[in-house]
Structure formats: structure tokens, C-alpha cells
KETOR-945768 format. One record per residue (C-alpha): residue in three letters; x, y, z. Coordinates in steps of 0.05 Angstrom, whole numbers, always signed. Layout:
KETOR-945768
kenu/x/y/z
ala/X/Y/Z
...
end
This chain:
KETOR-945768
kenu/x/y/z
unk/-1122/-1624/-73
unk/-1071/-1683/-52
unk/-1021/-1629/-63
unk/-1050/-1567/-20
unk/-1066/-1625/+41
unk/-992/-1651/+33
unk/-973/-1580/+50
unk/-1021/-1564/+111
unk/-1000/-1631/+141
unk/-922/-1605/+136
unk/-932/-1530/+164
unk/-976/-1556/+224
unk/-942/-1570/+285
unk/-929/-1642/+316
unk/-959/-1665/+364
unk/-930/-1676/+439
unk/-910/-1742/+460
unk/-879/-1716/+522
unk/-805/-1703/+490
unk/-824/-1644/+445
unk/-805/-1569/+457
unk/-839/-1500/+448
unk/-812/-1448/+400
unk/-845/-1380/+402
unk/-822/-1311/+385
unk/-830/-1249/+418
unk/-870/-1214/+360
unk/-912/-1241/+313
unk/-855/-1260/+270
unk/-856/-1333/+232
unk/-797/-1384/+249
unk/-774/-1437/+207
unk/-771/-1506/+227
unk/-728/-1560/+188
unk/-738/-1516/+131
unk/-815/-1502/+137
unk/-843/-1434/+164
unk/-892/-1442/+222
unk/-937/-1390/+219
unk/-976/-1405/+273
unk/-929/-1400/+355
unk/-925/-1418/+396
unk/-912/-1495/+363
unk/-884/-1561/+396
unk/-827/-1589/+352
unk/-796/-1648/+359
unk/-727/-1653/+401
unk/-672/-1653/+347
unk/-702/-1599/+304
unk/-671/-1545/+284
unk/-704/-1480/+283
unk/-676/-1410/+252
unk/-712/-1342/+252
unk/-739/-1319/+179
unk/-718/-1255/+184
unk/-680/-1201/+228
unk/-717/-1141/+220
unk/-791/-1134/+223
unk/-818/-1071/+205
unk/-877/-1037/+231
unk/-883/-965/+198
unk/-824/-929/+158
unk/-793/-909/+235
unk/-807/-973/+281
unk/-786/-1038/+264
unk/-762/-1095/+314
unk/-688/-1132/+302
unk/-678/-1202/+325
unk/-632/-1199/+388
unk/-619/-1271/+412
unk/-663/-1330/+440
unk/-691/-1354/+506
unk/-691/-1417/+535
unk/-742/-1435/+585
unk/-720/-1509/+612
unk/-780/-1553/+626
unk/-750/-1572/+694
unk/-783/-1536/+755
unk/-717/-1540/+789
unk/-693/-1492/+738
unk/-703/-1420/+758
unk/-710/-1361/+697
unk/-689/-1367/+631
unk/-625/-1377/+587
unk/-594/-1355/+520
unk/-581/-1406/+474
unk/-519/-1418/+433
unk/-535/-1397/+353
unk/-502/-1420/+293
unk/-508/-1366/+241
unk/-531/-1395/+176
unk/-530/-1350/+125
unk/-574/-1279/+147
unk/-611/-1321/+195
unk/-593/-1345/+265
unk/-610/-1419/+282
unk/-605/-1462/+345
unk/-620/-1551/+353
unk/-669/-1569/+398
unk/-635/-1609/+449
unk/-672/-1613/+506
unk/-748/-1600/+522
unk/-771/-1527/+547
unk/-795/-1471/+515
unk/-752/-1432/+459
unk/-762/-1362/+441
unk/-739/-1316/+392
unk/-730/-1247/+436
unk/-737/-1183/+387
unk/-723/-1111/+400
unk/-759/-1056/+384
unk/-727/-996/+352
unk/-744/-926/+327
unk/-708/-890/+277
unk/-665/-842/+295
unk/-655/-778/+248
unk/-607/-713/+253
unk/-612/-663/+207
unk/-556/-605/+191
unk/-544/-556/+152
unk/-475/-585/+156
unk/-456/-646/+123
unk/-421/-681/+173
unk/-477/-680/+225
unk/-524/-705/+183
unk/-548/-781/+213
unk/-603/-826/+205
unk/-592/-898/+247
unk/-643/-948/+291
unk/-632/-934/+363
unk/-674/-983/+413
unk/-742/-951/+440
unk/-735/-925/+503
unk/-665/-902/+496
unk/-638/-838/+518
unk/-598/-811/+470
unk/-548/-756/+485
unk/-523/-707/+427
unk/-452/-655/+422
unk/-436/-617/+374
unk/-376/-563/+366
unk/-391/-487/+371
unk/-357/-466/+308
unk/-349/-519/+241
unk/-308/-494/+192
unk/-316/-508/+119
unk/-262/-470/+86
unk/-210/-423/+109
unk/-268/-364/+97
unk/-331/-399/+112
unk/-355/-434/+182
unk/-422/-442/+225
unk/-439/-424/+288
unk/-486/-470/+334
unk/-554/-433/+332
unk/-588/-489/+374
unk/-635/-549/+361
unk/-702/-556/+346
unk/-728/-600/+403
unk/-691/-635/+459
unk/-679/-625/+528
unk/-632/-573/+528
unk/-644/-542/+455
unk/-597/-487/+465
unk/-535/-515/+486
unk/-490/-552/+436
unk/-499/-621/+486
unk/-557/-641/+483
unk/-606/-701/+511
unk/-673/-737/+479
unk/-710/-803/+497
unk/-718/-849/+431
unk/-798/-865/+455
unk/-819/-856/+380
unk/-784/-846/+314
unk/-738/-777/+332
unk/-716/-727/+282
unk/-686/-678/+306
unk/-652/-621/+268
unk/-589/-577/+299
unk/-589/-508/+268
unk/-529/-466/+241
unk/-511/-390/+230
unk/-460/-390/+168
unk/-403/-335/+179
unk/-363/-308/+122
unk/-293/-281/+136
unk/-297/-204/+115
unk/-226/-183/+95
unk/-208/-109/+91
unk/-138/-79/+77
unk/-118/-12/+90
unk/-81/+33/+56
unk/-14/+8/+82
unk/-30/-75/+70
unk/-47/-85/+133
unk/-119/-104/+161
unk/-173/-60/+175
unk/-200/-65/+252
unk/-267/-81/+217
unk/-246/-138/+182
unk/-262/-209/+213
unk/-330/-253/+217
unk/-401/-232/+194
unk/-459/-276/+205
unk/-506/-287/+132
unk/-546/-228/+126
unk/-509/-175/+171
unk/-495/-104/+145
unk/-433/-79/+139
unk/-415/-1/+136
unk/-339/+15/+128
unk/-315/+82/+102
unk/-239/+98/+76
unk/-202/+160/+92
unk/-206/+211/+30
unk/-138/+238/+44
unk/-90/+206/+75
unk/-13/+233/+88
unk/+41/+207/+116
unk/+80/+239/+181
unk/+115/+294/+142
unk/+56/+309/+105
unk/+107/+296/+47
unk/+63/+254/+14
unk/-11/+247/+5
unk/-59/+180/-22
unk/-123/+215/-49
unk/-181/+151/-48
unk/-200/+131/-119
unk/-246/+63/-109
unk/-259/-2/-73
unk/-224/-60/-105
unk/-258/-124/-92
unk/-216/-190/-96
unk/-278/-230/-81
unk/-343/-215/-64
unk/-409/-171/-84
unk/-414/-124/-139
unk/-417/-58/-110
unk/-457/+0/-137
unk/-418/+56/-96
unk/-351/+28/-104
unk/-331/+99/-121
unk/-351/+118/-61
unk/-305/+123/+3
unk/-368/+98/+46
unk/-397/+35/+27
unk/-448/-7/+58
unk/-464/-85/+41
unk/-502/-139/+64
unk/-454/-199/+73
unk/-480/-261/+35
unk/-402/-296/+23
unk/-338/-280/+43
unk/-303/-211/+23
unk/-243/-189/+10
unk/-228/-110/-7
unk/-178/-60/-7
unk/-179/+17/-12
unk/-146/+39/-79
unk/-102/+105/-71
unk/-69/+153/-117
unk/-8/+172/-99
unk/+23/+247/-101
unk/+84/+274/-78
unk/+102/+342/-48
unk/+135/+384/-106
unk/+178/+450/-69
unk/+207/+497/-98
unk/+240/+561/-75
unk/+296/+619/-74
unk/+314/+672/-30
unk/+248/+715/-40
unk/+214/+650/-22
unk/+162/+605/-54
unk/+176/+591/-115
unk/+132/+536/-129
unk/+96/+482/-79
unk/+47/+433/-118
unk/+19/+370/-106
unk/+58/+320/-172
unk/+27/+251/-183
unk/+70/+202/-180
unk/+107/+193/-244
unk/+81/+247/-277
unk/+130/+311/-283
unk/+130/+381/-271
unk/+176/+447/-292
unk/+214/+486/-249
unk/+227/+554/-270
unk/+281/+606/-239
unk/+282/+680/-259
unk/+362/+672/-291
unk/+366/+740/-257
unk/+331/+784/-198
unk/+343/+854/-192
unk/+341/+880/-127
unk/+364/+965/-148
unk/+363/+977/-220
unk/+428/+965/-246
unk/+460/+974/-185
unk/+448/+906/-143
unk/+431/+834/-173
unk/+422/+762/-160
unk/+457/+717/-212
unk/+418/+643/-219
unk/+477/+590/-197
unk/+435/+524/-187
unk/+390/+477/-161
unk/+400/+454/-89
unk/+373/+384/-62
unk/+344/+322/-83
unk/+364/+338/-153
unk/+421/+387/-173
unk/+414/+427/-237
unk/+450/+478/-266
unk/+394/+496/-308
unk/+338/+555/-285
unk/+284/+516/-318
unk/+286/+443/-309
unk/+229/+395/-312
unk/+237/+332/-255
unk/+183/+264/-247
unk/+156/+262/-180
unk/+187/+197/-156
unk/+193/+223/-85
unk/+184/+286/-45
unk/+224/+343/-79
unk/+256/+402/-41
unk/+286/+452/-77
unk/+322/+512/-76
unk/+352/+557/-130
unk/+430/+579/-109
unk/+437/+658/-128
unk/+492/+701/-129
unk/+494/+767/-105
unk/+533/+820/-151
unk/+544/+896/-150
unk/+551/+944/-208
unk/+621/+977/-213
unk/+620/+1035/-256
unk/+684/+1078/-276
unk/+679/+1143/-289
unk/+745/+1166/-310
unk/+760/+1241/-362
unk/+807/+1205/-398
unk/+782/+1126/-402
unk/+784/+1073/-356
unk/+775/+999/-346
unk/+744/+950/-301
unk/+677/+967/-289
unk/+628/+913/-295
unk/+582/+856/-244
unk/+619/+827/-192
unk/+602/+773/-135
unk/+594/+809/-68
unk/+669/+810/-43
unk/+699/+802/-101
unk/+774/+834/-113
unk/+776/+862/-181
unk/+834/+903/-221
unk/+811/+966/-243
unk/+857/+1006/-289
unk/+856/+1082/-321
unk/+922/+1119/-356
unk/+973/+1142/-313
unk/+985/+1207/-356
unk/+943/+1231/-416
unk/+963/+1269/-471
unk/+984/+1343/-438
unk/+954/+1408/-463
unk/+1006/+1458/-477
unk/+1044/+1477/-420
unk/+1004/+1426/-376
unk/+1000/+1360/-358
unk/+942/+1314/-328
unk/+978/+1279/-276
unk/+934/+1215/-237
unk/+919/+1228/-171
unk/+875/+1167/-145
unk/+812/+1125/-150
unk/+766/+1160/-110
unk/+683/+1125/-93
unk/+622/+1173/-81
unk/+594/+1196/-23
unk/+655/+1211/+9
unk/+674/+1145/+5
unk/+745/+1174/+1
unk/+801/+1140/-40
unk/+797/+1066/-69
unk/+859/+1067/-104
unk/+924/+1108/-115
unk/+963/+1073/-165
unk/+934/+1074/-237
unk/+928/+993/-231
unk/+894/+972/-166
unk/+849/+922/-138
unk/+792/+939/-100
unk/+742/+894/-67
unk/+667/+902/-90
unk/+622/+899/-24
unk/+573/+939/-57
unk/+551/+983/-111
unk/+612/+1023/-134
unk/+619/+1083/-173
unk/+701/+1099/-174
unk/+719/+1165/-206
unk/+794/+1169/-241
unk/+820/+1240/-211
unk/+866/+1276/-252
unk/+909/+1332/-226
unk/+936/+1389/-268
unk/+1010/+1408/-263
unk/+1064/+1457/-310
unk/+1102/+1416/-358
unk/+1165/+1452/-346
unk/+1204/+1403/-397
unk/+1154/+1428/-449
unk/+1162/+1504/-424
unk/+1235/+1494/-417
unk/+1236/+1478/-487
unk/+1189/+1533/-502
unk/+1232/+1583/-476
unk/+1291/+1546/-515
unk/+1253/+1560/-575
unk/+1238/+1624/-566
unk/+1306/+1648/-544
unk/+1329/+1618/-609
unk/+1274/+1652/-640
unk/+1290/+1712/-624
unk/+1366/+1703/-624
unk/+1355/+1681/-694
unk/+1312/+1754/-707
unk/+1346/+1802/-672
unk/+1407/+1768/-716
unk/+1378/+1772/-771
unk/+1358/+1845/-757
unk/+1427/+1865/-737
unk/+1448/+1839/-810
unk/+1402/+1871/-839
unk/+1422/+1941/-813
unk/+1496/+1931/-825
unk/+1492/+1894/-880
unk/+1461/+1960/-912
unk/+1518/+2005/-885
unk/+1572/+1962/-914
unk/+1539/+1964/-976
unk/+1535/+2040/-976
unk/+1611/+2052/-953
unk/+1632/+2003/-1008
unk/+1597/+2038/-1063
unk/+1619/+2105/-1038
unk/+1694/+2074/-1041
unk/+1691/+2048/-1110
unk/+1662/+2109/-1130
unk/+1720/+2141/-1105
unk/+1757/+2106/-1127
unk/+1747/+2105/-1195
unk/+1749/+2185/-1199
unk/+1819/+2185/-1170
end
């Protein structure tokens, strides 16, 4: 009981003698005096004292709370007009003054509201004690980016004065929280076919729908070499269902990056003087055979076209060739045009044969067969059809072959008068030798019959 009494008799305040001072505090806040809280203000302390606040903050609810902002000094002298502040000495959280002089001391408070912003975005995010009554004025930027493929765009706030505008204003009468709203935007990236970006690439607000559609074929300015769509290739994004599809449609929920993917083909020509011979689409890398007739005939055994070779990008002497389609291929098989030459000769000739258009050839038959008894074939000429008159007149000649030829070897009959010089020579010897041999003969026999008569004669006598 001593005990309790000691303690009343400390906390209650002194009494005046004329030379105290008042301490009070704006709110109903305690203040300590030498040490001991006074509950109970205003209270006259004695001059000397020294009196601190017990606290900085009071709080009235979760959003309003006062904060100690400095002290008043009322002097006691009626010549003073209006109050003063009063020099502090901080002592520890708590902010003290000595009573010097009489007059009336008070701790002045402030009351503040708390002050809350809420975002979507991180760095708007706030929540600090403004005083009440204050008008608090609010900016924020259009566009916040995040990452180089994600921002927001302002969308507005949800009270204020000016809720739709990126500044605005609010008056702190009552705990404020006030919330600024964003749109996220994903960057939509779309390559076409050639690396470069698609006209419908660029920013989509969260939730928009996005239709794009790639060209099926595409070919370049010689129409040399055509891109035939395969799929969509995503780098990032959504899974999509119709990626086969040239047409796609998605919602946008993150950023997106795709590209068309193409299969490439090359133009594959191939031709000769009749014309096409072949003219097909060739993936590329993948190969394909060319094939040349070796030979064309134009009139049956008369007129021809002799394969020579392969003409352009690639040069072959091969009719049937096989080539990868790295590139647009233009081809053309080189012929030669030939004509027949035929000889026709009674007595064998030589030269006949297929010769390039314009070509100078030798053609050869004998000069003079074997004769026939008192003839001889003598060679008169190379002579052509149709009146084409004579090609040659010398057994060994050189004609040139402009077209189908059919040369005839003409002969020309003529007396062998060596051989019917000799003939005669023979017979006149012939018959020299018979009518000689006659002429014996008859006098032979009329010697033979004198003799015998004379040696018969002769042996009588």
C-alpha cells in the first residue's frame, strides 16, 4: 500500500508556486517528466524539468496515426504575442526540451493518413504516411517496359481527379489507396520468307487476336525459282494446332516470335531444236536425268541430227546426264545436222556415208574397169539426181554435202583399138600362118609326086 501511494504521489503533478510551467500535448498522448509519464495534461512542472515526448507516432486505426512534429511555447508574459518553437535535444527516439522559463509547453502532433498505390508494375507500387489534408499529385509514364518483348500501357486509375490521364491529383482527407491500371503488350515477331519482318509484326495488347496468313507459293522475279509453304516455326510462343496451315490465328498471351518455313525448288529446263525437252520443278538438292534422243531423224535415212552436247549451266557431252538442282538449270542439247551421201557407181565406188551439212568430202570410183573385148568403160563424171548435173569429173573429187546426195559414177563406152589392133595382128598372123601352111601342103604333095616319078625313072634307065 506504502508502495502503490509512493507511486501516485510521483506521477501527480506539482503544485504551482507561481514559477512552474504547463506542458500539454496536442493529442491525448502521455509526456514524460524527469523520467515519470504524466498521464494526466495539461500538468504544471517545476522550472528546470525536463520533459520528452513518449513516443512519435500514435496510431489511431491501421491508416491514421499522428507523428510528433515539434513543440510550442506559449510565454506567460502578456507582452509576448503567439507562440514559439522550442529548441529539442534528441535523446534517443524521443525529443526532449528544459523548462526554462514559465509558459505553457506543448507537444504539437500531426495527423497523417496512409497513403497506398497499387500496380501491376513493380516499381509503382507505394505505401507511405502523407499529412491529412494533403493534396497529393501522381505521374506516371505511358509505356513501362519490362524486357525487350514485354511492356504496359497506362490504362488509367481507379479513382482520382483525373483517372484517365497518366498525371493525376487526390486530396489525402482519409487513408487513400489508390490503384493505376496497366495493359501488358507482348512484342509479336514475324519473319517473312526473305528474313525480313512481316508488316504485321509489332505490339499486341494481352488477349488480342491475331490472324496472319503466308503466301503458298512464292517465286522470285524470274519465276526461276519457287518456295512452296511447309509450316510455321515458332521460336517462342504458343503451341499451335494449325501450324501446318498457311493461315493461322492466335490469341496473344506472351510474346511471339515465327517464321514461315519454305521448300525450296528450282526451275529444271531442258530442250533441243524440236523444243521442250524437259521443264520440271527439282527440289533443291535432289537430282534429276536429262535424256537426249543420240539421234533425230528428220527423212529416213536421208537427213539427221547427230547429239553433240549439253549447252549452259552445265556442259556435257553425254545425251543422258543426271544434274542436282543447286540453281536454276537451262539447257540445251547441241545437234548436228548431216546428210546421206550415197554412191551409186557399175563398177564400185567410195565415199558415201553421213556428213555435217557443208561438209567437203573425197569421193572416189575407178578410172577404167576391166574392158570387155573390143571395148573399154572409160569414166566420164560424177553426176547427182534430179538433174542436178555433174558433181565431179575426175575419178577423185571433193564435193560439198549441202544436202542429201545421191552421186552416180557414169561410165562411157569406147573401141579399144590397142586391143583390136592386136586382134587384127593376130589374125593376120593367123591366117598368114594358114594360108602358109596350106600352100605347103599343096606343094609339098607335088614335090613328093615329081620325086617319086624321078626315082622311078630313074631306076629303069
Amino acid at each position: 500500500m506504502a508502495a502503490v501511494l509512493a507511486v501516485l504521489i510521483t506521477a501527480a503533478p506539482a503544485k504551482g508556486d507561481g514559477a512552474d510551467a504547463t506542458v500539454s500535448a496536442s493529442v491525448a498522448v502521455p509526456l514524460l517528466v524527469n523520467g515519470v509519464k504524466y498521464q494526466e495534461l495539461p500538468a504544471q512542472v517545476p522550472l528546470g524539468s525536463q520533459v520528452c515526448i513518449d513516443s512519435h507516432l500514435k496510431y489511431i486505426s491501421t491508416g491514421e496515426r499522428y507523428r510528433f512534429d515539434s513543440w510550442r511555447f506559449d510565454p506567460a508574459s502578456e507582452t509576448t504575442n503567439g507562440g514559439a518553437s522550442v529548441e529539442t535535444d534528441s535523446k534517443r527516439d524521443n525529443e526532449c526540451i528544459d523548462i526554462s522559463q514559465a509558459g505553457v509547453y506543448q507537444a504539437e502532433y500531426i495527423p497523417e493518413v496512409l497513403f497506398q498505390v497499387r500496380s501491376d508494375v513493380s516499381k509503382f507500387n507505394q505505401s507511405t504516411w502523407v499529412a491529412k489534408g494533403r493534396v497529393v499529385d501522381l505521374d506516371v509514364p505511358k509505356l513501362v517496359e519490362k524486357s525487350s518483348n514485354i511492356r504496359f500501357r497506362f490504362a488509367g486509375w481507379d479513382s482520382g481527379e483525373t483517372p484517365f490521364t497518366t498525371e493525376n491529383r487526390t486530396v489525402a482527407l482519409e487513408p487513400v489507396r489508390l490503384e493505376v491500371r496497366w495493359v501488358p503488350e507482348y512484342l509479336v515477331t514475324i519473319e517473312t520468307i526473305d528474313g525480313g519482318l512481316d508488316p504485321a509484326s509489332g505490339w499486341y495488347a494481352l488477349g488480342d487476336t491475331l490472324v496472319i496468313r503466308a503466301g503458298t507459293e512464292v517465286y522470285d522475279d524470274e519465276n526461276l525459282v519457287r518456295q512452296m509453304f511447309e509450316k510455321w516455326e515458332m521460336s517462342y510462343g504458343p503451341l499451335l494446332r494449325q501450324e501446318s496451315s498457311p493461315s493461322i490465328s492466335f490469341s496473344v498471351d506472351r510474346p511471339i516470335s515465327l517464321r514461315p518455313k519454305y521448300t525450296k525448288s528450282y526451275l529444271v529446263e531442258a530442250r533441243n531444236f524440236q523444243g521442250t525437252i524437259l521443264r520440271e520443278w527439282v527440289l533443291e538438292g535432289d537430282s534429276v536425268t536429262l535424256q537426249a534422243p543420240p539421234i533425230v531423224e528428220t527423212l529416213a535415212d536421208r537427213e539427221r541430227y547427230l547429239f553433240k552436247g549439253w549447252q549452259g549451266a552445265l556442259e556435257s557431252e553425254g545425251a543422258t546426264i543426271e544434274v542436282v538442282a543447286d540453281q536454276p538449270l537451262s539447257l540445251e542439247a547441241i545437234y548436228t545436222r548431216q546428210f546421206k551421201l550415197d554412191m551409186v557407181s557399175p563398177f564400185g565406188a567410195s565415199g558415201d556415208g553421213w556428213f555435217d551439212e557443208g561438209a567437203q568430202t573425197i569421193i572416189m570410183a575407178p578410172e577404167q574397169p576391166q574392158s570387155m573385148l573390143f571395148f573399154r568403160r572409160v569414166f566420164d563424171g560424177f553426176y547427182g539426181l534430179d538433174d542436178q548435173g555433174a558433181v565431179g569429173s575426175q575419178p577423185v573429187s571433193s564435193v560439198a554435202v549441202d544436202g542429201p546426195m545421191t552421186v552416180t559414177a557414169v561410165y562411157r563406152s569406147e573401141i579399144n583399138s590397142k586391143v583390136l589392133y592386136l586382134l587384127f595382128g593376130v589374125i593376120g598372123a593367123g591366117l598368114v600362118l594358114y594360108l602358109g601352111t596350106e600352100l605347103g601342103k599343096k606343094y609339098s604333095g607335088r614335090f613328093r609326086h615329081t620325086r617319086s616319078a624321078s626315082v622311078k625313072n630313074f631306076r629303069t634307065v
